[in-house]
Backbone as a printed PyTorch tensor [residue, N CA C, xyz], in Angstrom:
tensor([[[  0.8120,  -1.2190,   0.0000],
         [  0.0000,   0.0000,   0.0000],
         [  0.8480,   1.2740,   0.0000]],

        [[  2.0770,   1.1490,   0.2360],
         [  3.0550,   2.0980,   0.1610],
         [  3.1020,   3.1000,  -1.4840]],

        [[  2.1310,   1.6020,  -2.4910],
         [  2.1910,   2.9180,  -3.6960],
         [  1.0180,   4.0720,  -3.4590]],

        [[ -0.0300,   4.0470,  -3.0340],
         [ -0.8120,   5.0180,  -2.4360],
         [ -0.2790,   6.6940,  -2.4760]],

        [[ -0.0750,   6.5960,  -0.8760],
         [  0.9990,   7.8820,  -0.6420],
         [  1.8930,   7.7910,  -1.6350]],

        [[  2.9720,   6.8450,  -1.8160],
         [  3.4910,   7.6670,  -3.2120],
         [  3.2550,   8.3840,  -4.5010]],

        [[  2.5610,   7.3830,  -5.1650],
         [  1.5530,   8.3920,  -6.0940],
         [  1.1120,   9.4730,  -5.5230]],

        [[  0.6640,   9.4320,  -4.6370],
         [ -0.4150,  11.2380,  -4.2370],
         [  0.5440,  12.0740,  -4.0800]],

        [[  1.7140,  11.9230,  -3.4110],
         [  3.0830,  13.4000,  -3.1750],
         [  3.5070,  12.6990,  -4.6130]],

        [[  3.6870,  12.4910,  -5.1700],
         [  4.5020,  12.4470,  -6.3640],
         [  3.9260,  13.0610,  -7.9500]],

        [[  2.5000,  12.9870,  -7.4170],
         [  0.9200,  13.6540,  -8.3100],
         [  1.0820,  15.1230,  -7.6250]],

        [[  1.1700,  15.6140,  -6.3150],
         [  1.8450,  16.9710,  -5.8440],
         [  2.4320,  17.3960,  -6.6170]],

        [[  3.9620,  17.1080,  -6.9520],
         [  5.1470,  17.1030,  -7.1910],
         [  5.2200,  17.5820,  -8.6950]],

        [[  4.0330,  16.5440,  -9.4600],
         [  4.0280,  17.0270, -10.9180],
         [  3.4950,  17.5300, -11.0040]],

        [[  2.0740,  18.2320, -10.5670],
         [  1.6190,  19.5040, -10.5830],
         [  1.9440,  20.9290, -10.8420]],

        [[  3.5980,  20.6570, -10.2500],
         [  4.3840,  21.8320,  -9.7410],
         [  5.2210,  21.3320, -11.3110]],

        [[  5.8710,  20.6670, -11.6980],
         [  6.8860,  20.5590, -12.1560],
         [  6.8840,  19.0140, -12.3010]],

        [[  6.3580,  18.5130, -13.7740],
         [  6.3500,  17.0560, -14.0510],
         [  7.1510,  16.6620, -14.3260]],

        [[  8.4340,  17.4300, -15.1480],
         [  9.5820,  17.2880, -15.7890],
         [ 10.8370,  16.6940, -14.5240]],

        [[ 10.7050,  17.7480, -14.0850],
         [ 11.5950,  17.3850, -12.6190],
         [ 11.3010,  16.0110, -11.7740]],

        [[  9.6630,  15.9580, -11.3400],
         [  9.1030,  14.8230, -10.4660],
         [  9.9650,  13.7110, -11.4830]],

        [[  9.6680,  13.7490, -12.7990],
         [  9.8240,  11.7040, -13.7140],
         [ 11.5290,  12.2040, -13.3990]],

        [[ 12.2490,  12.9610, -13.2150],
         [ 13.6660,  13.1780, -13.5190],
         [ 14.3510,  12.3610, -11.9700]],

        [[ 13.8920,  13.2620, -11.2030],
         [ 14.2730,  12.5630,  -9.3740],
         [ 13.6370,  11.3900,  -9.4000]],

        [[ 12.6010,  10.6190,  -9.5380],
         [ 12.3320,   9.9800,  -9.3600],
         [ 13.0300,   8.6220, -10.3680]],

        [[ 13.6470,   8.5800, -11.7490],
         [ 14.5090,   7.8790, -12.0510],
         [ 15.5950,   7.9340, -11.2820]],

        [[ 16.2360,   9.2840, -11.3480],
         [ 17.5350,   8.8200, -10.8400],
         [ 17.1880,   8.7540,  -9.4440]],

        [[ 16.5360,   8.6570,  -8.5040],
         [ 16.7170,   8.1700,  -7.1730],
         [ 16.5550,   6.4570,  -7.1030]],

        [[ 15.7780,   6.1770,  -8.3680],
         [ 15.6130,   4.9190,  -8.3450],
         [ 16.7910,   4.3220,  -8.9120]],

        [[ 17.1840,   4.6460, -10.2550],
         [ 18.5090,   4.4930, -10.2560],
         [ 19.6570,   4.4430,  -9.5560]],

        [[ 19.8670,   5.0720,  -8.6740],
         [ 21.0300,   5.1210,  -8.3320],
         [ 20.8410,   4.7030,  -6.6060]],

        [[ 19.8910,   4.6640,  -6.5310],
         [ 19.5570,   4.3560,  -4.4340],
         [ 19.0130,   3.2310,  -5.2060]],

        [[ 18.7640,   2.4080,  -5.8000],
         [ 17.7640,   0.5440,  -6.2600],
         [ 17.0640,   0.8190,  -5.7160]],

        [[ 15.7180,   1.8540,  -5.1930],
         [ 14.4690,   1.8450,  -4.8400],
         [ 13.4020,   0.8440,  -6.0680]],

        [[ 13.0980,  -0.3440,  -5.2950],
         [ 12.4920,  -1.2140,  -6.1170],
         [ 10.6140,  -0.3820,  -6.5730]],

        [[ 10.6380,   0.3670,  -5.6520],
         [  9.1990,   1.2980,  -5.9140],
         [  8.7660,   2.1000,  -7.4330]],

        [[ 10.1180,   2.2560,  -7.6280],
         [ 10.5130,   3.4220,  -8.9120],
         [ 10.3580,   2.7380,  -9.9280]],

        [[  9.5420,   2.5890, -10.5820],
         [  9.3980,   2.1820, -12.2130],
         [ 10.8450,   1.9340, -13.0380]],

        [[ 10.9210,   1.1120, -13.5240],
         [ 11.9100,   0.7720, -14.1950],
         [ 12.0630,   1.9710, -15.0590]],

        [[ 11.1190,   1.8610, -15.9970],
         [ 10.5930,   2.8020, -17.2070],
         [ 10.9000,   4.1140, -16.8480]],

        [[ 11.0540,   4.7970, -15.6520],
         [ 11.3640,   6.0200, -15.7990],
         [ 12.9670,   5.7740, -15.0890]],

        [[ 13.0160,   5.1060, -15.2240],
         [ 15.0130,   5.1380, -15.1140],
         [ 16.0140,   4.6030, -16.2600]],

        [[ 14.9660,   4.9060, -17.2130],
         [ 15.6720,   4.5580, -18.6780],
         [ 16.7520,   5.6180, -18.9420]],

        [[ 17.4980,   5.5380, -19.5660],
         [ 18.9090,   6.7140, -19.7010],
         [ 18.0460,   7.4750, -20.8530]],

        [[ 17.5460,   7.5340, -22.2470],
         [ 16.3350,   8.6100, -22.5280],
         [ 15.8830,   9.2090, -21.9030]],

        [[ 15.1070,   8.6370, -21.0760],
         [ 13.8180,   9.0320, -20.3110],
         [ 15.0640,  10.1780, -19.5580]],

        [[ 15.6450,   9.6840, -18.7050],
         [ 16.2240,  10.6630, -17.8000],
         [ 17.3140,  11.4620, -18.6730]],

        [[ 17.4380,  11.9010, -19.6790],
         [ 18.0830,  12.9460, -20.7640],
         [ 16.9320,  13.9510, -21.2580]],

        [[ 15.8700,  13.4050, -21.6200],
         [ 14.6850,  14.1620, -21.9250],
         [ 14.2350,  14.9330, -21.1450]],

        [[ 13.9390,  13.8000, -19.8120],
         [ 13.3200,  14.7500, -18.8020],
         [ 14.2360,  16.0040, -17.8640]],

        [[ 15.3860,  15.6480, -18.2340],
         [ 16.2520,  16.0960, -17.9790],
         [ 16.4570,  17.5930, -18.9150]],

        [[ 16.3620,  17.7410, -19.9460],
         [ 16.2800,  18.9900, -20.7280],
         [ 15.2450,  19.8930, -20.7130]],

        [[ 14.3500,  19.0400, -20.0690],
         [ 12.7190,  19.5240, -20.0100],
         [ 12.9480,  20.8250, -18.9000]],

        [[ 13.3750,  19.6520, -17.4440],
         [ 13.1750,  20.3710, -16.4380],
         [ 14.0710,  21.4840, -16.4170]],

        [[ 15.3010,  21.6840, -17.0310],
         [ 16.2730,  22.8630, -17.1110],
         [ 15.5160,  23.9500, -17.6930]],

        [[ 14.4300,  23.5980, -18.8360],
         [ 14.0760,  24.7570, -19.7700],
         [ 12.6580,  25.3970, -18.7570]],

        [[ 12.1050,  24.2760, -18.2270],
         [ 11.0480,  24.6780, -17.1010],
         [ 11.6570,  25.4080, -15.8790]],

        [[ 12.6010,  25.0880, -15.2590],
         [ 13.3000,  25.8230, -14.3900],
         [ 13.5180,  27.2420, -14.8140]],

        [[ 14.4860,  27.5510, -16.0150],
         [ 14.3190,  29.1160, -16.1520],
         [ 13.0260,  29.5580, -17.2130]],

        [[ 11.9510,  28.8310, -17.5790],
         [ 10.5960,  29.9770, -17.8920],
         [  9.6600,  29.8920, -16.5010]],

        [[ 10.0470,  29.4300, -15.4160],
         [  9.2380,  29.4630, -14.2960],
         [  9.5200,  30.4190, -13.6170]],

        [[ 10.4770,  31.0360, -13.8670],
         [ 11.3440,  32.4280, -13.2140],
         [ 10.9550,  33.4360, -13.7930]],

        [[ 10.3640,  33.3910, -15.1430],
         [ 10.4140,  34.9500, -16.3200],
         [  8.9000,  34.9690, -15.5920]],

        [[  8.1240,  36.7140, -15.6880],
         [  7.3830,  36.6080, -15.7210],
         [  6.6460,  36.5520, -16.4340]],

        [[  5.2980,  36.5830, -16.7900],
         [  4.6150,  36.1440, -17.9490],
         [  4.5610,  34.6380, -18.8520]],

        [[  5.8710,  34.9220, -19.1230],
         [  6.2830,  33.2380, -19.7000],
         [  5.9660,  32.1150, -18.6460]],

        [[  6.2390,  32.2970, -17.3280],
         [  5.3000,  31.2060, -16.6440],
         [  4.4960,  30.6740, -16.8950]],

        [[  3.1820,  31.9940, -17.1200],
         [  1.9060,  31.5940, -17.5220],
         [  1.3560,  31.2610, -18.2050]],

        [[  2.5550,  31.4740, -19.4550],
         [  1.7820,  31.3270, -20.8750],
         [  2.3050,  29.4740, -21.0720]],

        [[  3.5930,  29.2990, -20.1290],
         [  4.3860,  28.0450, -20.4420],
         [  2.8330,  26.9450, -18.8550]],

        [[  2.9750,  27.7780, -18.3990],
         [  1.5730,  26.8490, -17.5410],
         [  0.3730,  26.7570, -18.3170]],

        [[ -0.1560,  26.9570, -19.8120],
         [ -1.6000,  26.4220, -20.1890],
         [ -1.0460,  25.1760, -20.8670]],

        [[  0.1920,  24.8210, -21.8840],
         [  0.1030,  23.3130, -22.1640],
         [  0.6010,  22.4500, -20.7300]],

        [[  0.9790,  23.0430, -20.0010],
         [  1.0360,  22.2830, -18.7770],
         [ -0.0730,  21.7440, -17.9240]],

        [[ -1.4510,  22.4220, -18.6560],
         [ -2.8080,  22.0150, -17.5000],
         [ -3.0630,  20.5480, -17.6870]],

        [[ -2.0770,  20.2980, -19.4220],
         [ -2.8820,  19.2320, -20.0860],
         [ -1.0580,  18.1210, -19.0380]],

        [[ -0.2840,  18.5480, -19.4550],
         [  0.9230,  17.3520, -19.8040],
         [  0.9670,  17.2760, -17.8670]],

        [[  1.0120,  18.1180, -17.0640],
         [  1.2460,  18.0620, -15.7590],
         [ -0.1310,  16.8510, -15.1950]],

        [[ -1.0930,  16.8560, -15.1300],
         [ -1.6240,  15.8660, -14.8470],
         [ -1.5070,  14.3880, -15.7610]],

        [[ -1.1960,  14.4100, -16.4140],
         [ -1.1250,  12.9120, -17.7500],
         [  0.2910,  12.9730, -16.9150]],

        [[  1.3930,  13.3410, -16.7250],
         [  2.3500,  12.6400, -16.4970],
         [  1.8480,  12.3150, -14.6260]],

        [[  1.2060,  13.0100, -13.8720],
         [  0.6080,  12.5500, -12.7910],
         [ -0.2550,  10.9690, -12.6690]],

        [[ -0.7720,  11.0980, -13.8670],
         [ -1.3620,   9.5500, -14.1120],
         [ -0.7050,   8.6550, -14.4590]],

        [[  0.6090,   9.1060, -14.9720],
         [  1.1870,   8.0450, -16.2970],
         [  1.9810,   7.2600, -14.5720]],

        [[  2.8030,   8.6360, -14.0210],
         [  3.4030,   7.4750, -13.2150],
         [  2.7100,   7.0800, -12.0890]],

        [[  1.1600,   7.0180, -11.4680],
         [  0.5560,   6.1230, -10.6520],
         [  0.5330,   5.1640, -11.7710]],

        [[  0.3180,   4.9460, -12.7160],
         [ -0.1320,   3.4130, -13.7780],
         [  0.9790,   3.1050, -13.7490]],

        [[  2.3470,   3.5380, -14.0130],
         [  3.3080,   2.3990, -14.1000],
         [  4.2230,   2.4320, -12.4280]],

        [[  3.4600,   2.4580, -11.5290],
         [  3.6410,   2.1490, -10.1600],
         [  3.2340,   0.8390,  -9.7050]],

        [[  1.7800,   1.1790, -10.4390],
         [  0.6720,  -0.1340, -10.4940],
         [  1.0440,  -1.1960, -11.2430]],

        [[  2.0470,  -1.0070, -12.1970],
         [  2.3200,  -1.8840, -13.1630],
         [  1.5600,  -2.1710, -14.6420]],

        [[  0.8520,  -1.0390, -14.6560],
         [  0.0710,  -0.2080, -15.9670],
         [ -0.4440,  -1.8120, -16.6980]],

        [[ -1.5290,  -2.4500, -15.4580],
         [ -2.0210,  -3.8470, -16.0480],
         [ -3.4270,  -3.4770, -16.6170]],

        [[ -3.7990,  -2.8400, -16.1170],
         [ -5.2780,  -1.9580, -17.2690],
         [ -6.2180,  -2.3700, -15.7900]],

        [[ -5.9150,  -3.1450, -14.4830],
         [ -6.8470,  -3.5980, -13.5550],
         [ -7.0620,  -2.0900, -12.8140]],

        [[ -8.1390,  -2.2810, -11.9110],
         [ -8.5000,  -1.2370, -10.8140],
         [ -7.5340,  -0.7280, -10.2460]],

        [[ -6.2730,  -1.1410,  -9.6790],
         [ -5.3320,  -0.7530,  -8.9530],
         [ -4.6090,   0.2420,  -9.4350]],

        [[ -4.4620,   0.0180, -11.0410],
         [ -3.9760,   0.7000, -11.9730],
         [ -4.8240,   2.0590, -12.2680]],

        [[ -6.2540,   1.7850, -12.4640],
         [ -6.8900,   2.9610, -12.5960],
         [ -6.8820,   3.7570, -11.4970]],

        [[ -7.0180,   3.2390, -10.1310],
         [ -7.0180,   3.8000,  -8.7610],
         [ -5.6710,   4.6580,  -8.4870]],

        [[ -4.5230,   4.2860,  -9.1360],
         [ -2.9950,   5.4720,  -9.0370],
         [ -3.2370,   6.2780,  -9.5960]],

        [[ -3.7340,   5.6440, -11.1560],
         [ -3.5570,   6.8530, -12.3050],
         [ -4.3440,   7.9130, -11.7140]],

        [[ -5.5750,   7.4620, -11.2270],
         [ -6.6210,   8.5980, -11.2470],
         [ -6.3560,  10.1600,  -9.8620]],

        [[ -5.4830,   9.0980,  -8.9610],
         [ -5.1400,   9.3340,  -7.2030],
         [ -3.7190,  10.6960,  -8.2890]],

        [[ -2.7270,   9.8120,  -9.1050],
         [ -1.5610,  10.8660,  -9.5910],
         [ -2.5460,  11.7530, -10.6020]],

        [[ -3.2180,  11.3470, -11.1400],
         [ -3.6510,  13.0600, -12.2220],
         [ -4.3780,  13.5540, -11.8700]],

        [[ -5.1810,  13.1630, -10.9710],
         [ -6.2130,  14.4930,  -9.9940],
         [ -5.7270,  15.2900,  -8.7140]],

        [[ -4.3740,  14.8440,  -8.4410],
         [ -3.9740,  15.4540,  -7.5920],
         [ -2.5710,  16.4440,  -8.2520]],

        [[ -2.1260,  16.2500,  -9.1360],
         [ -1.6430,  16.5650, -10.3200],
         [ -2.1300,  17.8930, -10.3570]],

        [[ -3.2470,  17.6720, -11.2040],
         [ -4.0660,  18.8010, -12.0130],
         [ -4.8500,  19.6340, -10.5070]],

        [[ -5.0590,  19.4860,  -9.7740],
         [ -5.2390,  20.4890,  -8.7130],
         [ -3.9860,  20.9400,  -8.1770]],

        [[ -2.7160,  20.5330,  -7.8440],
         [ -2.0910,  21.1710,  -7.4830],
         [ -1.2930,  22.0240,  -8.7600]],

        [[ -1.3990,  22.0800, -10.2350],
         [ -1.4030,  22.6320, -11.1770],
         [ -1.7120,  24.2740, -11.0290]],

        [[ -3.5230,  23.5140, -10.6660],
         [ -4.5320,  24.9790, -10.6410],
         [ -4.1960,  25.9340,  -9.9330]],

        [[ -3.5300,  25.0800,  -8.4070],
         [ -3.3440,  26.0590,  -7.3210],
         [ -2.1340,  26.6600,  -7.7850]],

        [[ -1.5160,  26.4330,  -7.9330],
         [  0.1700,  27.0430,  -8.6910],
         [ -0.2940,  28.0600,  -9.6690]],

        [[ -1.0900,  27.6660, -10.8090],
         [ -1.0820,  28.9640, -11.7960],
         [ -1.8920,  29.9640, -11.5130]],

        [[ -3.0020,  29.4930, -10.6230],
         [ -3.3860,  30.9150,  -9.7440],
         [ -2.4670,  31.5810,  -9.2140]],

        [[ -1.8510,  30.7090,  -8.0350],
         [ -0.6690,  31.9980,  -7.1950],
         [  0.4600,  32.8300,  -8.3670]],

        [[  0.5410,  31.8600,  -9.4520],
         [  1.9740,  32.9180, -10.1640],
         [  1.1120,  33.8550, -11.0740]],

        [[  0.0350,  33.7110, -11.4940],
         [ -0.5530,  34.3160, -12.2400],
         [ -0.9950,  35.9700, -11.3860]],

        [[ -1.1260,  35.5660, -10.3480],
         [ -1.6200,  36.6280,  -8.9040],
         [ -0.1940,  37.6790,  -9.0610]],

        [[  0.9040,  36.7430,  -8.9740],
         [  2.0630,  36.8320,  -8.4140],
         [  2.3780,  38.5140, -10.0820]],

        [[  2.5650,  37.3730, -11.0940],
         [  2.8150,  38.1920, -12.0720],
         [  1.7520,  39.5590, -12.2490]],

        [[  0.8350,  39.6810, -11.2980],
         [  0.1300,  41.4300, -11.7170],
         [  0.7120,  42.4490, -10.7160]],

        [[  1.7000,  41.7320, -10.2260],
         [  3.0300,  42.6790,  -9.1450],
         [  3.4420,  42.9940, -10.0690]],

        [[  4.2170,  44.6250, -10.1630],
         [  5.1240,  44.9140, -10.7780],
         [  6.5280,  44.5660, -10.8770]],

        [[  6.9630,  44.0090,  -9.1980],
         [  8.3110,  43.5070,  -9.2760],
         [  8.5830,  41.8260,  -9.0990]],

        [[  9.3360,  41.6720,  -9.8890],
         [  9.6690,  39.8770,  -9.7430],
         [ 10.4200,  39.3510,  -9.0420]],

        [[ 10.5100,  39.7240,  -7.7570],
         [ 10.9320,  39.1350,  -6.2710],
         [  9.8330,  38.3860,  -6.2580]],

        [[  8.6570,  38.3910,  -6.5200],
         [  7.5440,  37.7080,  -5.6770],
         [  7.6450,  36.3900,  -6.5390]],

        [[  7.4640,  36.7380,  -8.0520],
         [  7.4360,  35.3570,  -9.0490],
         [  8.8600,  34.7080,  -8.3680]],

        [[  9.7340,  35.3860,  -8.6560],
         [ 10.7540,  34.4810,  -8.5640],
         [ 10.8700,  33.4810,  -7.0610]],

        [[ 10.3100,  34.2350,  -5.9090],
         [ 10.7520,  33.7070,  -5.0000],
         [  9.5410,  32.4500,  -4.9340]],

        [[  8.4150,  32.8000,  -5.2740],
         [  7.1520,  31.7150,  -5.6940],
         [  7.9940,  30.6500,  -6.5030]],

        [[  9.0710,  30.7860,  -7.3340],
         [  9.3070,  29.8990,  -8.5780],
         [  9.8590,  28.9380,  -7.5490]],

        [[ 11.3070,  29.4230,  -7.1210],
         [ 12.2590,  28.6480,  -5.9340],
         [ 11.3990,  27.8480,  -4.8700]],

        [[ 10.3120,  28.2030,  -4.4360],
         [  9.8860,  27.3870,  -3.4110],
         [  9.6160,  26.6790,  -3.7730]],

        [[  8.4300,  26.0490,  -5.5200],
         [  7.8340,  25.0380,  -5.6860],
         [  9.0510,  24.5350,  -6.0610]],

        [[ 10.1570,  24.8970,  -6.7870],
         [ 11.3270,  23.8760,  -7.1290],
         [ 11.4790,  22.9270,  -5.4360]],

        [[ 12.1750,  23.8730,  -4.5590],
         [ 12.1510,  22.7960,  -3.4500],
         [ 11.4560,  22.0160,  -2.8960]],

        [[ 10.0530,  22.2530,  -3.1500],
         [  9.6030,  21.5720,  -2.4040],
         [  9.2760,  20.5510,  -3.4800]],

        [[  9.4710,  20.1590,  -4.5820],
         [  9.4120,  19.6340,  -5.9030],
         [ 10.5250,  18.0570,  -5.4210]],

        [[ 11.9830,  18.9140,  -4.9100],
         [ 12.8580,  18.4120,  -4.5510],
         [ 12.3360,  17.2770,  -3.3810]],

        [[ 12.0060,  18.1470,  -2.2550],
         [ 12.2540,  17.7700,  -1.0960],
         [ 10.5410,  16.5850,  -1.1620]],

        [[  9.6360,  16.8850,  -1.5270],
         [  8.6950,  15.9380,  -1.4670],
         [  8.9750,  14.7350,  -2.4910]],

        [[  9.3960,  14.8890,  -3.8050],
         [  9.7950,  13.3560,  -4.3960],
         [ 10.5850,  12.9460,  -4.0560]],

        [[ 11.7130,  13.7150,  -3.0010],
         [ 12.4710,  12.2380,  -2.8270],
         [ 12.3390,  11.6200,  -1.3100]],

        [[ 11.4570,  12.7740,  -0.2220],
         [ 10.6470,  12.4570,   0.5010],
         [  9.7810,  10.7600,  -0.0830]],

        [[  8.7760,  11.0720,  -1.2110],
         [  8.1830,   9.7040,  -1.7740],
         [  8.8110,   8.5440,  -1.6310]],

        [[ 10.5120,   9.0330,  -2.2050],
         [ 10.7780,   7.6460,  -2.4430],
         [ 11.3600,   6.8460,  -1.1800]],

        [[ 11.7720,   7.6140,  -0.4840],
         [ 12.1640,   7.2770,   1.2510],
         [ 11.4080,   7.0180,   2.2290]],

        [[ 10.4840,   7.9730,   2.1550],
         [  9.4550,   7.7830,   3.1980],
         [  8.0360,   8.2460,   2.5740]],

        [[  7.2650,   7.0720,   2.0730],
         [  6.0590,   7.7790,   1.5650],
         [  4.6910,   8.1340,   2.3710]],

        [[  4.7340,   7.3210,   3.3920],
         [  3.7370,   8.2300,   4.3010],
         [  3.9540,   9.4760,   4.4490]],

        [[  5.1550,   9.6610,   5.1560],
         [  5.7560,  11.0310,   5.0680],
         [  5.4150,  11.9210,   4.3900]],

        [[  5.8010,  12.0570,   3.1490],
         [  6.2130,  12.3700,   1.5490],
         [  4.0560,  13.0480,   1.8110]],

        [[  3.3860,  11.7500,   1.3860],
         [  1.8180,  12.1260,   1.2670],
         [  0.9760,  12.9390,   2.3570]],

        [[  1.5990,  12.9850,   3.4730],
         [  1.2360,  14.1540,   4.7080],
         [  1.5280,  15.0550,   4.1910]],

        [[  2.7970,  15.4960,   3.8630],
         [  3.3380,  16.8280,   3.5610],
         [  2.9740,  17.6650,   2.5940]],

        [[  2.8340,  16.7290,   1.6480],
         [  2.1620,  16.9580,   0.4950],
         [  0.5290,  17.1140,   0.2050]],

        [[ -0.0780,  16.5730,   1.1820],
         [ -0.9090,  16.8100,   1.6840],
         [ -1.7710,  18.6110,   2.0840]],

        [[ -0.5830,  18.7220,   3.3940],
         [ -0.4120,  19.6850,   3.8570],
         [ -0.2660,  20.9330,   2.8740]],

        [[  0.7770,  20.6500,   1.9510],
         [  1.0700,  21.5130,   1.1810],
         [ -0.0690,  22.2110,  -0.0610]],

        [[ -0.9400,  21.0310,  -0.4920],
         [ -1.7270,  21.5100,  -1.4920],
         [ -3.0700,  21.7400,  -0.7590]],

        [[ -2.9990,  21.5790,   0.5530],
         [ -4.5330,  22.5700,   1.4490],
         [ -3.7140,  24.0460,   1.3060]],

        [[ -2.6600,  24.4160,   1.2540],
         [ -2.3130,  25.7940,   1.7120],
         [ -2.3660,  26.2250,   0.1910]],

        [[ -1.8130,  25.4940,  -0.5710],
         [ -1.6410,  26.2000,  -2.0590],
         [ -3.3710,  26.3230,  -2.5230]],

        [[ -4.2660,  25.9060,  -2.0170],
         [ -5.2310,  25.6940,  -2.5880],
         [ -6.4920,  26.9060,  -1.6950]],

        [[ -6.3320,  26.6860,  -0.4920],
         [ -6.3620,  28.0030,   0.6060],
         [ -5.9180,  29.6060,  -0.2720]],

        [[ -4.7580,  29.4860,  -0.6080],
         [ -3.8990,  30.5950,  -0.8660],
         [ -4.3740,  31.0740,  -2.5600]],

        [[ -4.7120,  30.3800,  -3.2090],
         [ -5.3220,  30.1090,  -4.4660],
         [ -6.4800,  31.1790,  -4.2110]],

        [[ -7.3310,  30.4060,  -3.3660],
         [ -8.7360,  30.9920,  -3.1680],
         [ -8.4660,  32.4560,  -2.7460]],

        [[ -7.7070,  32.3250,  -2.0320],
         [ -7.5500,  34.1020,  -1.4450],
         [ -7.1440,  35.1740,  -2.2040]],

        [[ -6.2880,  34.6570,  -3.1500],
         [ -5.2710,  35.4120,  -4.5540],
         [ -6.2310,  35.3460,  -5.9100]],

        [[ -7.3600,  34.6970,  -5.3120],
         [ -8.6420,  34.8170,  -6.6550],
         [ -8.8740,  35.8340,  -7.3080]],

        [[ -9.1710,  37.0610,  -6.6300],
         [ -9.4790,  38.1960,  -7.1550],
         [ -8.0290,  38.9310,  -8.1450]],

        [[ -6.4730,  38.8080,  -7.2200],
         [ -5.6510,  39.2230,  -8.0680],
         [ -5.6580,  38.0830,  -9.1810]],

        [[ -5.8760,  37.0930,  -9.1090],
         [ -5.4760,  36.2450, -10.4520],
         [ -6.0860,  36.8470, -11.1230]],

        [[ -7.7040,  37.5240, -11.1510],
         [ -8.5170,  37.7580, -12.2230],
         [ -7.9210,  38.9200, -13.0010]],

        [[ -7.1410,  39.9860, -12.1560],
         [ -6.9040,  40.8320, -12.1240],
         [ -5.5120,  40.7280, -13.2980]],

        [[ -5.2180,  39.6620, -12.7040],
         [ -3.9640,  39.3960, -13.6880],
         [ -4.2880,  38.5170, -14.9010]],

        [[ -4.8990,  38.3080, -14.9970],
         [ -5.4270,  37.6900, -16.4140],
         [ -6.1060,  38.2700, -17.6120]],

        [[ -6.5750,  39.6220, -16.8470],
         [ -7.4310,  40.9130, -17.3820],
         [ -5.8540,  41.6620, -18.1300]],

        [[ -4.9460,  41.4860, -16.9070],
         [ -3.9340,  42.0610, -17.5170],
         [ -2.7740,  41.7250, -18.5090]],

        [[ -2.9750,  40.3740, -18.8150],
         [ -1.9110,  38.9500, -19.4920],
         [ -2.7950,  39.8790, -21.2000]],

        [[ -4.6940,  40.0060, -20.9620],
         [ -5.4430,  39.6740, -21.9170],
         [ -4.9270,  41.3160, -22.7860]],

        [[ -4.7350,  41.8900, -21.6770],
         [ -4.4590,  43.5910, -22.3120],
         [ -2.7370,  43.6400, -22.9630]],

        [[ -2.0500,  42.7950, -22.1660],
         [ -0.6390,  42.8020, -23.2210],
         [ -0.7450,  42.3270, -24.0970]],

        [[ -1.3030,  41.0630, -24.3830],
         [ -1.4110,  40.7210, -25.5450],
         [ -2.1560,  41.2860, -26.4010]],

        [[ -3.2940,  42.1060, -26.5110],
         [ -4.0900,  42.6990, -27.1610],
         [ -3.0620,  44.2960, -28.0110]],

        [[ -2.3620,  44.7070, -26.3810],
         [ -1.1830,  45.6380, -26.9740],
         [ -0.2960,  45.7030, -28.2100]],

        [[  0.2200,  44.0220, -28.2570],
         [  1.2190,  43.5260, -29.2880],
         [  0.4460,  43.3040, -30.4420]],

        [[ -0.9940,  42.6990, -30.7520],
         [ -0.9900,  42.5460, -31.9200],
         [ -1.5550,  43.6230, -32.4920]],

        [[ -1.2680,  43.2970, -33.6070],
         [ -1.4260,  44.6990, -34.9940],
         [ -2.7300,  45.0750, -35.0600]],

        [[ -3.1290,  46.5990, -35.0420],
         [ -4.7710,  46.6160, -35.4290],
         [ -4.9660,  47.1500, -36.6950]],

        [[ -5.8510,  45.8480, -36.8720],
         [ -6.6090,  45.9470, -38.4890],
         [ -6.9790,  46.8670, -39.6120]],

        [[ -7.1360,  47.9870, -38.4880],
         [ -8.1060,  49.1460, -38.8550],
         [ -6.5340,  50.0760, -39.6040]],

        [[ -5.6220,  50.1580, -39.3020],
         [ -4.2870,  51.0450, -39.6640],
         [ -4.0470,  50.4180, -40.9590]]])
């Protein structure tokens, strides 16, 4: 039952940053023989890919704007890779157990997604980028510190993580009004840049 809690902080984890979660989670399995860790994501590909991914996600999670615009194909790929690795936890046999990870990693995935692109989206209608940036650094660590939390201690790992997406999700709700605010304002830059018709 230990895949449980893992999947759920590890469905956290990709929420924030899917690229990173499949990246630690090979090489911890790789290199510590955590028999928990999917073979499949400790393929030397897999961990080169995901590996280029998370470098290029690391610095557009820092720019502002580009966050947000790099968080809408993420609503889709951040939960699917939340599912992909509860199914091959489960051993991706097509049975209940299998549907029961996938569903436990991409719904917890895709909410802790939501709660994230609310707060940076909030974050980005600040004028100064201390706030994005320092928002960026925390989900990296705690990106860090909860998957490999998973793979060590997954009760652990699923409390915390736990913990973590009541506050991001709390904090979401409260930053509602600036998100709107900032989305009004994402809708007016872009409206700025393109060409009008009428000239």
């Amino acid at each position: 039952m230990e895949m449980l809690p893992m999947t759920f902080a590890a469905g956290w984890a990709s929420g924030i940053n899917a690229y990173a979660t499949v990246l630690l989670l090979g090489l911890l399995g790789r290199f510590l023989g955590v028999d928990s860790v999917p073979a499949g994501l400790q393929r030397t590909d897999v961990l080169i890919i995901m590996g280029v991914f998370a470098v290029i996600e690391l610095v557009a999670d820092k720019i502002p704007v580009v966050d947000s615009i790099w968080d809408v194909p993420s609503t889709v790929i951040r939960p699917v890779a939340g599912a992909a690795i509860g199914a091959l936890m489960a051993g991706a046999q097509g049975d209940l157990w299998t549907i029961t990870l996938a569903s436990v990693g991409g719904l917890t995935a895709l909410v802790s997604h939501l709660a994230k692109a609310s707060i940076r989206l909030a974050a980005n209608s600040s004028p100064e980028p201390v706030t994005n940036v320092g928002a960026s650094l925390a989900g990296d660590v705690g990106v860090v510190g909860v998957t490999t939390l998973a793979v060590l201690y997954p009760v652990a790992a699923a409390v915390v993580a736990g913990i973590l997406l009541i506050i991001m999700v709390i904090l979401a709700i409260v930053l509602l009004r600036f998100a709107r605010k900032g989305w009004r304002w994402l809708r007016n830059r872009r409206a700025q840049r393109e060409p009008n018709p009428s000239l």
